[in-house]
C-alpha positions as a printed NumPy array, in Angstrom:
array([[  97.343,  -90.835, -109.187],
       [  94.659,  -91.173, -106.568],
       [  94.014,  -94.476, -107.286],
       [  97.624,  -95.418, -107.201],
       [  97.899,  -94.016, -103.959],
       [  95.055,  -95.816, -102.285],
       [  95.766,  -98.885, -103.961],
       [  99.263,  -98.523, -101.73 ],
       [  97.36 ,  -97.849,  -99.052],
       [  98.479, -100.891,  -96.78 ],
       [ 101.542, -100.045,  -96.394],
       [ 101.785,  -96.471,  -97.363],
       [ 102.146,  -94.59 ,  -93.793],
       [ 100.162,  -91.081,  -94.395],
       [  98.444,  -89.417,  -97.569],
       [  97.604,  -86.085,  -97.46 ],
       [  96.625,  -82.722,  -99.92 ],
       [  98.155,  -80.104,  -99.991],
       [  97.058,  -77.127, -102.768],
       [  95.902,  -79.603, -105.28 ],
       [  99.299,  -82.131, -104.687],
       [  99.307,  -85.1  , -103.262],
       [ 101.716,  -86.39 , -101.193],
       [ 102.654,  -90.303, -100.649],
       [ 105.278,  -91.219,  -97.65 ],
       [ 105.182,  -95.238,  -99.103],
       [ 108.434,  -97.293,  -98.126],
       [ 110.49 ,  -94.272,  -96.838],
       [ 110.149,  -92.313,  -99.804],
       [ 107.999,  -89.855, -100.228],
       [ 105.937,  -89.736, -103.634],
       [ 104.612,  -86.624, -105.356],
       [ 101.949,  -86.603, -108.269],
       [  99.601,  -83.292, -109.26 ],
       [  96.026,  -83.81 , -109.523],
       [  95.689,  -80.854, -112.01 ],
       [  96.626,  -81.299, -115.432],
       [  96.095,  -78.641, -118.133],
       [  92.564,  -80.175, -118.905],
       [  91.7  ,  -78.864, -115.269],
       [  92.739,  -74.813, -116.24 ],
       [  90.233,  -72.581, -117.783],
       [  91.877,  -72.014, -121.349],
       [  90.712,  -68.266, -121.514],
       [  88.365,  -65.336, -120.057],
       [  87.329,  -62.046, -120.512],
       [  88.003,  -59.188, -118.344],
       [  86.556,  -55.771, -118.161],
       [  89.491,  -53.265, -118.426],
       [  89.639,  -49.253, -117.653],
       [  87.618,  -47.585, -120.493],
       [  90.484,  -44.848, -122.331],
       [  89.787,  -41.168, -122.238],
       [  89.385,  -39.623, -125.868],
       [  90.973,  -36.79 , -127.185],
       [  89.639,  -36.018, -130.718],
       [  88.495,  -39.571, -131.493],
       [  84.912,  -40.611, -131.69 ],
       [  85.24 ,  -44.04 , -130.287],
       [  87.985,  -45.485, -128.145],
       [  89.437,  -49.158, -127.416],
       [  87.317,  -52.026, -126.403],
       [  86.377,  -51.979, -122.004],
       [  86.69 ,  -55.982, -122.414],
       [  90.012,  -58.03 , -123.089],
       [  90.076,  -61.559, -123.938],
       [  93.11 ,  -63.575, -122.599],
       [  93.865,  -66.73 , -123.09 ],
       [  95.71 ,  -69.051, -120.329],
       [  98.641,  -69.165, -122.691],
       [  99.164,  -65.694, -123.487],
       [  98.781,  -65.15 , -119.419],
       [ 101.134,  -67.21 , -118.506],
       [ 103.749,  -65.648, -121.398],
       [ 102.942,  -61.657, -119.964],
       [ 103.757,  -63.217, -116.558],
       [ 106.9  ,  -64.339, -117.532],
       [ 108.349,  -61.512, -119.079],
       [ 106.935,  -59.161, -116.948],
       [ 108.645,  -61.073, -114.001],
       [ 112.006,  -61.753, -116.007],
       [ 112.007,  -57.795, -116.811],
       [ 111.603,  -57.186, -112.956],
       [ 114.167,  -59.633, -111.435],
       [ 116.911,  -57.955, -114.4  ],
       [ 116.471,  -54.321, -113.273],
       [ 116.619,  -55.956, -109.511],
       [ 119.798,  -57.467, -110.394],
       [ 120.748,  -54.423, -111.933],
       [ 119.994,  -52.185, -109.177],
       [ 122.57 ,  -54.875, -107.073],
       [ 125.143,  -55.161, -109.79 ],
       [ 125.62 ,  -51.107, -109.929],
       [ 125.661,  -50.949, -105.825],
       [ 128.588,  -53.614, -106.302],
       [ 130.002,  -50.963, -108.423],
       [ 130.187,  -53.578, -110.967],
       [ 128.126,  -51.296, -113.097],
       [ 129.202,  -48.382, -113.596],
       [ 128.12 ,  -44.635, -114.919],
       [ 124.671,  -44.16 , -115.908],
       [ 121.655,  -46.658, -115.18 ],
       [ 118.374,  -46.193, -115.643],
       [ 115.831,  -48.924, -114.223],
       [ 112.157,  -49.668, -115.576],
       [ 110.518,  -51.896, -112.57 ],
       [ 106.862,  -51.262, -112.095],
       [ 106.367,  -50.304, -115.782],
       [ 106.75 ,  -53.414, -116.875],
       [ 102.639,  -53.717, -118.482],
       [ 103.486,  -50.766, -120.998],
       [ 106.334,  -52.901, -122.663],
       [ 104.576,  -55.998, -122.931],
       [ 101.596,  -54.337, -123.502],
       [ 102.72 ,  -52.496, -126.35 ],
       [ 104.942,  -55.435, -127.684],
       [ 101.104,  -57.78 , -127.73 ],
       [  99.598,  -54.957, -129.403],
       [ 102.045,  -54.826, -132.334],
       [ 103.808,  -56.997, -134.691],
       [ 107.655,  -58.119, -134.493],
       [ 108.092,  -56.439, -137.871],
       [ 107.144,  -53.231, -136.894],
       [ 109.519,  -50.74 , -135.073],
       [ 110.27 ,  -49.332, -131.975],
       [ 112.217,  -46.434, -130.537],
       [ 112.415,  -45.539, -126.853],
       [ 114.939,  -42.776, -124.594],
       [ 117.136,  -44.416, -122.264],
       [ 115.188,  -46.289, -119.549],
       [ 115.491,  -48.841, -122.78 ],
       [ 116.494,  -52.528, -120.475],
       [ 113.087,  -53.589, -120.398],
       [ 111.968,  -52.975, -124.409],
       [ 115.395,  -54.015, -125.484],
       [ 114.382,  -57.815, -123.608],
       [ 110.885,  -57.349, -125.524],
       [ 112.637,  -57.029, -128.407],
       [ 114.556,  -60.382, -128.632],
       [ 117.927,  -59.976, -126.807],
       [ 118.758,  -62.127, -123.793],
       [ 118.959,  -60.948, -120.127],
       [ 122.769,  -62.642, -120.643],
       [ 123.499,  -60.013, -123.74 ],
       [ 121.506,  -57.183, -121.702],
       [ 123.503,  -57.821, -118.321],
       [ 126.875,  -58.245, -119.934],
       [ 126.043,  -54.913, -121.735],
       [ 125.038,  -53.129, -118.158],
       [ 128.911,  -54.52 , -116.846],
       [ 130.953,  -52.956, -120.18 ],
       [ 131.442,  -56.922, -121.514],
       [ 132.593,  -58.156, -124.954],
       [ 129.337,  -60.417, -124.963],
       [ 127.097,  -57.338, -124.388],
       [ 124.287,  -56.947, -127.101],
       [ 126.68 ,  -53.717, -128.13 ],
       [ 129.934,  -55.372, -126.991],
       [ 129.896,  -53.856, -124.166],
       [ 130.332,  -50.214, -125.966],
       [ 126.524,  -49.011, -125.558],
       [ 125.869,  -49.442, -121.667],
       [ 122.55 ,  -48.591, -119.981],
       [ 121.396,  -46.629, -122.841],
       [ 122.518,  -48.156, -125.946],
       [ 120.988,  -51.219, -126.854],
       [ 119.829,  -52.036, -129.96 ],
       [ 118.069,  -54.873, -131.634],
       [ 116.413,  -55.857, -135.498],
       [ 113.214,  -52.963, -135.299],
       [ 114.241,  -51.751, -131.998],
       [ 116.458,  -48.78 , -132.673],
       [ 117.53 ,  -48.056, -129.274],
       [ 118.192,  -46.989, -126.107],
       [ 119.022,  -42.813, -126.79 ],
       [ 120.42 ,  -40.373, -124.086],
       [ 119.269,  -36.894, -125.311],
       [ 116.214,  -36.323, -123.522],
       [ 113.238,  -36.449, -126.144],
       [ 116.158,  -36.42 , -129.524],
       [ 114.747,  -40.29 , -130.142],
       [ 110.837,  -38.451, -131.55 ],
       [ 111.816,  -37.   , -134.205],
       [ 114.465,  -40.45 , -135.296],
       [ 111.032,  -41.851, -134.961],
       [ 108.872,  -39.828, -137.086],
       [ 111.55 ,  -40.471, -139.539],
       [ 111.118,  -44.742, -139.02 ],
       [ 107.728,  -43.929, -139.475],
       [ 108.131,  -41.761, -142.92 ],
       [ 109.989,  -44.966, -144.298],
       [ 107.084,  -47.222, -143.239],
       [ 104.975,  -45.093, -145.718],
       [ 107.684,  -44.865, -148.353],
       [ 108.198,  -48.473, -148.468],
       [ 104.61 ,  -49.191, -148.318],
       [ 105.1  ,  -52.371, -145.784],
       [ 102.168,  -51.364, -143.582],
       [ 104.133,  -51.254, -140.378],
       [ 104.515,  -48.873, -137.934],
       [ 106.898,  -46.752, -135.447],
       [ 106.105,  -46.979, -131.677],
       [ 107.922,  -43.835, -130.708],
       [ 108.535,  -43.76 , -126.478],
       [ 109.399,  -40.311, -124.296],
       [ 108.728,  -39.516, -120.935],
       [ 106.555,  -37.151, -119.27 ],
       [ 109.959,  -35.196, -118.798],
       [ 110.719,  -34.887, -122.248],
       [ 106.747,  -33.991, -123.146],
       [ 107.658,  -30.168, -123.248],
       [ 110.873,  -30.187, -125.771],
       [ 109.867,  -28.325, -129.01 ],
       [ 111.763,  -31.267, -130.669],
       [ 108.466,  -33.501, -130.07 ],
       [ 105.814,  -30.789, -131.333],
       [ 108.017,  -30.363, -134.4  ],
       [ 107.616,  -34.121, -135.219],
       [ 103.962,  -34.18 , -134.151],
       [ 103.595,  -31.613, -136.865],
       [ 105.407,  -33.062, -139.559],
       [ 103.705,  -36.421, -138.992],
       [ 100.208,  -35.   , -138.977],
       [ 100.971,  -33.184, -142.312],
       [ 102.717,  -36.455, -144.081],
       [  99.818,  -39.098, -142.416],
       [ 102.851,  -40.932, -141.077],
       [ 101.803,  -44.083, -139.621],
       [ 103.666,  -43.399, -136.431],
       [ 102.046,  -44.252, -132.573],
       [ 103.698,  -41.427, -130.182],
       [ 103.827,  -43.244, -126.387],
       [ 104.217,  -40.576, -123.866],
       [ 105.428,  -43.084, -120.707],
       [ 103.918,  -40.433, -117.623],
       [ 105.69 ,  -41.969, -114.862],
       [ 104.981,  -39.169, -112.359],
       [ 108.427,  -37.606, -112.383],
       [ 110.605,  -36.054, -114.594],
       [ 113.957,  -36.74 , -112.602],
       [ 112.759,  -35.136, -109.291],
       [ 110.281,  -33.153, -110.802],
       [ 106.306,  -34.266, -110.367],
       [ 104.255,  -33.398, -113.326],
       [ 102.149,  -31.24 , -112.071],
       [ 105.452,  -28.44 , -111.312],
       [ 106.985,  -29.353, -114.563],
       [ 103.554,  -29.332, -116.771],
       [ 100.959,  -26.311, -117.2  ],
       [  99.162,  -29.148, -118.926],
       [  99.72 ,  -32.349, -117.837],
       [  97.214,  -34.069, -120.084],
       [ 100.097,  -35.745, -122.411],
       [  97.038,  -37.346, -124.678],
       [  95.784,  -33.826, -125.51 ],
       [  99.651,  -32.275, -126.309],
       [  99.472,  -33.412, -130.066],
       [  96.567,  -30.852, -130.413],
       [  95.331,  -32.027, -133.761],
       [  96.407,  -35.415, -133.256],
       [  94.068,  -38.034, -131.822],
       [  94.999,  -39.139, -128.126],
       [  94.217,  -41.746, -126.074],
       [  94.851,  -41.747, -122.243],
       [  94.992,  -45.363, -121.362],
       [  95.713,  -47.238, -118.077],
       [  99.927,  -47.907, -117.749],
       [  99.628,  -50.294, -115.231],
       [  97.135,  -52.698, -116.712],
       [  98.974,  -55.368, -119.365],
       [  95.522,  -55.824, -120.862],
       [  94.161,  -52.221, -121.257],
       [  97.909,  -51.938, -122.678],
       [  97.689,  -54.124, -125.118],
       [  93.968,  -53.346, -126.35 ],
       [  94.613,  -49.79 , -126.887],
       [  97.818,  -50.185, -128.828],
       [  95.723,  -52.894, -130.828],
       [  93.418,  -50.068, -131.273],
       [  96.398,  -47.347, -132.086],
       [  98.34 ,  -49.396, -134.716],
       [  94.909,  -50.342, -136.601],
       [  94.206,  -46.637, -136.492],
       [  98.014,  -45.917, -138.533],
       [  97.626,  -48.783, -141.062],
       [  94.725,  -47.611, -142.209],
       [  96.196,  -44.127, -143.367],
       [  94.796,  -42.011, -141.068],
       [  98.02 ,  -40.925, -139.97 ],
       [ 100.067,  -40.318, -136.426],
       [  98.237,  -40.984, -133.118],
       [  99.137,  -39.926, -129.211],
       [  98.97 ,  -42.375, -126.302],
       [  99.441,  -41.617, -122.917],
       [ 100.241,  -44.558, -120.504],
       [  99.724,  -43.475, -116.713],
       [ 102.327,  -45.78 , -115.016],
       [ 105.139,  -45.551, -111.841],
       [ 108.267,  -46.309, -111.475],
       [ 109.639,  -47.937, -108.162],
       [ 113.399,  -46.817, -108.322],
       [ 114.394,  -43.59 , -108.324],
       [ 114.767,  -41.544, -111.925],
       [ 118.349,  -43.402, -111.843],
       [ 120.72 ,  -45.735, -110.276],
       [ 122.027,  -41.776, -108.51 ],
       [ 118.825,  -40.866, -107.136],
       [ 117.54 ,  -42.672, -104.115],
       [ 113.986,  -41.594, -105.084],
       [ 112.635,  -40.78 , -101.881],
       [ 113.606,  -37.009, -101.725],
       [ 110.771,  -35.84 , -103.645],
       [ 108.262,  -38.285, -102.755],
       [ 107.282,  -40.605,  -99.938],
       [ 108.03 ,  -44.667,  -99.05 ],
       [ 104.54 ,  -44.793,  -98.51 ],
       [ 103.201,  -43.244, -102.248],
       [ 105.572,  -45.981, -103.631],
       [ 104.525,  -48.574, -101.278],
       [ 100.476,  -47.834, -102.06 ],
       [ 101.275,  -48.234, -105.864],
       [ 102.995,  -51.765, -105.407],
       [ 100.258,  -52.284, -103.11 ],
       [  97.093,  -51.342, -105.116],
       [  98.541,  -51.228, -108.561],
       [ 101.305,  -53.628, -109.101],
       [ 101.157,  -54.908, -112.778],
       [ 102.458,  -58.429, -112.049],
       [ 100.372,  -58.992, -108.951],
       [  97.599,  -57.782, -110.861],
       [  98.08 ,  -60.334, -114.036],
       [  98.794,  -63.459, -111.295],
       [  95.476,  -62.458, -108.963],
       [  93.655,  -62.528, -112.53 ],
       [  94.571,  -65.524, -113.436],
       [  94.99 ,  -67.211, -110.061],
       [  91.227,  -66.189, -109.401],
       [  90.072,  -67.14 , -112.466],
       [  91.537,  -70.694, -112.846],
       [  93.827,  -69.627, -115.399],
       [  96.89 ,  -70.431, -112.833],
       [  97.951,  -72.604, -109.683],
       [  99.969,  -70.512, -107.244],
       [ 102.337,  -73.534, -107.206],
       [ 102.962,  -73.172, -111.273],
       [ 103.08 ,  -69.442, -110.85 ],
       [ 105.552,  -70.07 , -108.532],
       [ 107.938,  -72.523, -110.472],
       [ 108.118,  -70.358, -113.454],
       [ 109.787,  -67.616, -110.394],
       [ 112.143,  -69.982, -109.401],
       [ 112.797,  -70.785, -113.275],
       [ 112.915,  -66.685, -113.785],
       [ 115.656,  -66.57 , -110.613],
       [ 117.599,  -69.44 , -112.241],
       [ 118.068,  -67.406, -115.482],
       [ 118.961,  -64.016, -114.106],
       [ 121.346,  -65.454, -111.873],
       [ 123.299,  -67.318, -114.783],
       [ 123.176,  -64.487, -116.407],
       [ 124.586,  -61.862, -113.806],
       [ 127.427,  -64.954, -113.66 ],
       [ 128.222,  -64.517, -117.269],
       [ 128.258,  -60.433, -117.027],
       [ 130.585,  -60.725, -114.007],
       [ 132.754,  -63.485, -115.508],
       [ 133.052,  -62.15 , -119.352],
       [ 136.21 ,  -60.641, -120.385],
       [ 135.799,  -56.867, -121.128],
       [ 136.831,  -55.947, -125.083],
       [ 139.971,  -55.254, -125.739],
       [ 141.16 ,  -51.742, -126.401],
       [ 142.504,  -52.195, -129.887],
       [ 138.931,  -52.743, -130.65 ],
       [ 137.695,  -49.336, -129.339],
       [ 137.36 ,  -47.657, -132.811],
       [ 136.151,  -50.797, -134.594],
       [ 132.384,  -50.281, -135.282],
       [ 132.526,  -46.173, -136.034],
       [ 131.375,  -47.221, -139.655],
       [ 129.283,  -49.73 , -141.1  ],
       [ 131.712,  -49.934, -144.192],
       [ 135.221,  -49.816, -144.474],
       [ 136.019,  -46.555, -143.297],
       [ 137.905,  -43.87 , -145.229],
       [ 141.837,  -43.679, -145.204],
       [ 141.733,  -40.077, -143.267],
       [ 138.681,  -38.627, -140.244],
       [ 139.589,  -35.398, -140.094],
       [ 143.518,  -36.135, -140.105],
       [ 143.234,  -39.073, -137.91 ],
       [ 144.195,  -42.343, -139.028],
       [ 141.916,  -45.112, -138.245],
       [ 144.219,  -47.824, -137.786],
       [ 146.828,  -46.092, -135.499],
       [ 147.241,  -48.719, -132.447],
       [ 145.883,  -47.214, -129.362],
       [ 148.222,  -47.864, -126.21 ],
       [ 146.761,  -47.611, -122.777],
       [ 149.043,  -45.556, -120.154],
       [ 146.936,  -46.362, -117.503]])
């Protein structure tokens, strides 16, 4: 390109650099040609990562992660993609365009994709209801995921789930009962062993759901059966409105499965994510049986789309975590600094990101909602029986509304 420019140098009016770009004015028309190509990026490099803390283990995750430019660059972009969604959601719902409950997952963004790089599509996952960001992990599109957050017919549950009902192949929601989805997920993990497949349940709560005697139930059972289950307490800070430290006597999450091994690992770190649910998963396929992580993350929004967030702790706790801790930010400086990244190709794939969500918020505003005589369709898997409890199924429903 260089020498195409200076060969045009007689009549080409200015040439100057800019980040790596060159820039032409030759004839009125202004030229533009990169000088980087793909050859010029470092294709991978190693980064030390926050060592775990140990609860009855006698050796912990690698401090060192290996990423490749590829696999940066693919983190980025769903990280970002998660972000702008729950930032269009947080819009669509103060449009009242979304409606009832909402729960958003910005600035924990590095435990999804973390967990998701750590694992393998065919294993399973289970999560309460701040579900948007694993149900986009999973496979379904922001368009399905946005149409579902506005009540649509082209929702990924036809519009029938909402906020916390999304479900996907090996991602089995998405459930509102606050810590009901542990014990579903000990059970996942029980037909793991029973079919022999050598896969695994990821079973999500929240710090706010650490102390239901639901979860210590299931922590029992899978410690007696071996199940090949990982238990992901997400500590977030807050249950609701409620720190940790008043809700918790102990709020060591990674110690609460007693005589199951924990792991206290870094929430906000992509990498030390992904390396210690590497680490977790190896540990249940090879029969040892259940294992507890606890990822220290934040969220940015409030506990939902009803609390402002900012009642029970300060703008300027949740401006020092975006500041200092920001999962994205951290990924592009890492990359950026290393040569893994331009800033300009960082910042095409967030005007590509943009693009998508906005599409996508057009379809969720523009699809037609479903149609009441399809309310009860769905109940059953099967045909459903001629009589539910003296109801007949295929009454019409009329709306007096």
């Amino acid at each position: 390109v260089l020498k195409v420019l200076l060969s045009l140098s007689n009549t080409a009016r200015n040439i100057d650099f800019i980040n790596g770009i060159s820039l032409c004015i030759y004839g009125g028309a202004r030229l533009v040609g990169s000088t980087r190509s793909f050859a010029d990026f470092s294709p991978q490099a190693s980064f030390d990562i926050k060592k775990c803390e140990l609860h009855r283990l006698d050796q912990g995750p690698p401090t060192q992660a290996l990423l490749t430019r590829e696999q940066g660059l693919k983190y980025y972009r769903t990280m970002q993609t998660m972000r702008r969604m729950e930032l269009k959601a947080d819009q669509l719902y103060k449009q009242k365009i979304i409606r009832g409950f909402c729960h958003l997952y910005d600035g924990q963004e590095a435990c999804a994709v973390g967990i998701e790089a750590g694992i393998n599509p065919s294993d399973h996952l289970i999560t309460a209801y701040r579900a948007h960001g694993y149900t986009y992990t999973r496979g379904v599109s922001v368009k399905e995921i946005l149409a579902e957050l506005t009540g649509r017919r082209g929702g990924v549950a036809k519009g029938k789930g909402g906020s916390m009902h999304m479900y996907a192949k090996h991602f089995y929601g998405g459930n509102g009962i606050v810590g009901a989805q542990v014990p579903l997920g000990a059970g996942l993990a029980l037909a793991c062993q029973y079919k022999g497949n050598n896969e695994v349940c990821v079973t999500l709560y929240g710090d706010g759901a650490a102390n239901q005697g639901q979860i210590f139930e299931s922590f029992n059972m899978a410690a007696l059966w071996k199940l090949p289950c990982i238990f992901i307490c997400e500590n977030n800070k807050y249950g609701m409105g409620t720190s940790v430290e008043r809700a918790s006597a102990s709020t060591d999450y990674f110690k609460r499965g007693d005589f199951i091994p924990g792991l206290k690992v870094d929430g906000m770190d992509v990498l030390t994510v992904r390396e210690a649910t590497k680490f977790a998963a190896d540990y249940c396929r090879s029969g040892k049986g259940p294992i507890l992580m606890e990822l220290e993350t934040y969220r940015y929004h409030g506990h939902s789309m009803s609390d402002p967030g900012v009642s029970y702790r300060t703008r300027e706790e949740i401006q020092e975590v975006r500041s200092k801790s920001d999962p994205i930010s951290m990924l592009k400086d890492r990359m950026i600094s290393n040569n893994m990244a331009s800033l300009e190709e960082i910042k095409e794939i967030d005007v590509e990101i943009r693009k998508e969500i906005e599409e996508a918020a057009q379809f969720a505003t523009s699809d037609p909602e479903p149609p009441l005589e399809e309310l009860c369709n769905h109940i059953f898997y099967n045909e459903p029986p001629m009589e539910v409890r003296g109801t007949n199924p295929w009454s019409k429903l009329k709306s007096i509304s």
